[in-house]
C-alpha positions, 0 to 999 in steps of 0.5 A, a space after each residue: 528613420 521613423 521612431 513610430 511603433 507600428 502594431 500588428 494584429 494577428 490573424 486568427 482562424 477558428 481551428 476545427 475540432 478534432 474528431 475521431 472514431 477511434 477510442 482514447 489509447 489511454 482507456 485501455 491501460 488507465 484503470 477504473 476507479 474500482 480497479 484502483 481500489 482494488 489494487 490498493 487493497 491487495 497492496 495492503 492485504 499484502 503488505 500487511 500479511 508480509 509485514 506480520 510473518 517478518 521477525 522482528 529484531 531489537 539491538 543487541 547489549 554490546 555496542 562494540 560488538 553490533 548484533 540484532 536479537 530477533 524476537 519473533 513475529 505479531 503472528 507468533 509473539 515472542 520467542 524468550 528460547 531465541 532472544 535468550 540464544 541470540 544474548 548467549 545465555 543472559 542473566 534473568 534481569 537482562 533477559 527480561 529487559 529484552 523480553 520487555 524490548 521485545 514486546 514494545 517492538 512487537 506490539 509497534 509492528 501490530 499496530 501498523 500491519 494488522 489494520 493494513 492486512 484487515 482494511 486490505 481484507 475487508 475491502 476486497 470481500 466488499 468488492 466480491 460482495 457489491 455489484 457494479 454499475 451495469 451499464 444502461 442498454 435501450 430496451 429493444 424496439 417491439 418490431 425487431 
């Protein structure tokens, strides 16, 4: 038995390069990048029109009895004839605790979707507005 370790090296041939007249399938469902951008935009104008039409609701006064309270939208702001309908007729000072609640819960949701609504916006009235590249052509030949 021979304890020799015997190398081998192995044979190598350049591969030829793949070349096709065909187009790239993927350039037909890849989206440019203004594209995307306006995908993006009319996510967000979406969402944060569809985020400020929604109520909001804050947690109801009983624990053993879980109800929301639903104080209105960004839109239209608090609603104190609902809030005081959903408590069935509170006191003043737990109507206004609720009143209070509200407006926080209100003015949270404000903060994250009119920003998103108005870059979403704003993003598509600067796409309308911008020109896109346009594609360079060879000026014709004065012979044709």
């Amino acid at each position: 038995m021979n304890t020799d370790q015997v190398l081998t090296t192995p044979r190598v041939e350049p591969l030829e390069p793949v070349t096709t007249d065909e187009p790239d399938p993927l350039a037909k469902i890849t989206l440019t990048p203004r594209g995307f951008a306006a995908l993006l935009a009319t996510i967000g104008l979406l969402l944060g029109l569809i985020l400020a039409i929604v109520p909001v609701h804050v947690a109801g006064p009983d624990p053993a009895n879980p109800v929301t309270v639903s104080c209105g939208n960004t839109i239209g702001g608090v609603e104190p004839a609902s809030v005081a309908a959903n408590l069935n007729n509170p006191d003043r000072p737990t109507m206004t605790a609720y009143v209070t609640m509200c407006e926080t819960a209100i003015s949270n949701r404000t903060f994250a979707t009119w920003p998103m609504f108005l870059a979403g916006a704003l993003t598509i009235i600067w796409m309308g507005v911008v020109r896109r590249e346009s594609k360079v052509t060879a000026p014709a030949s004065p012979g044709s």
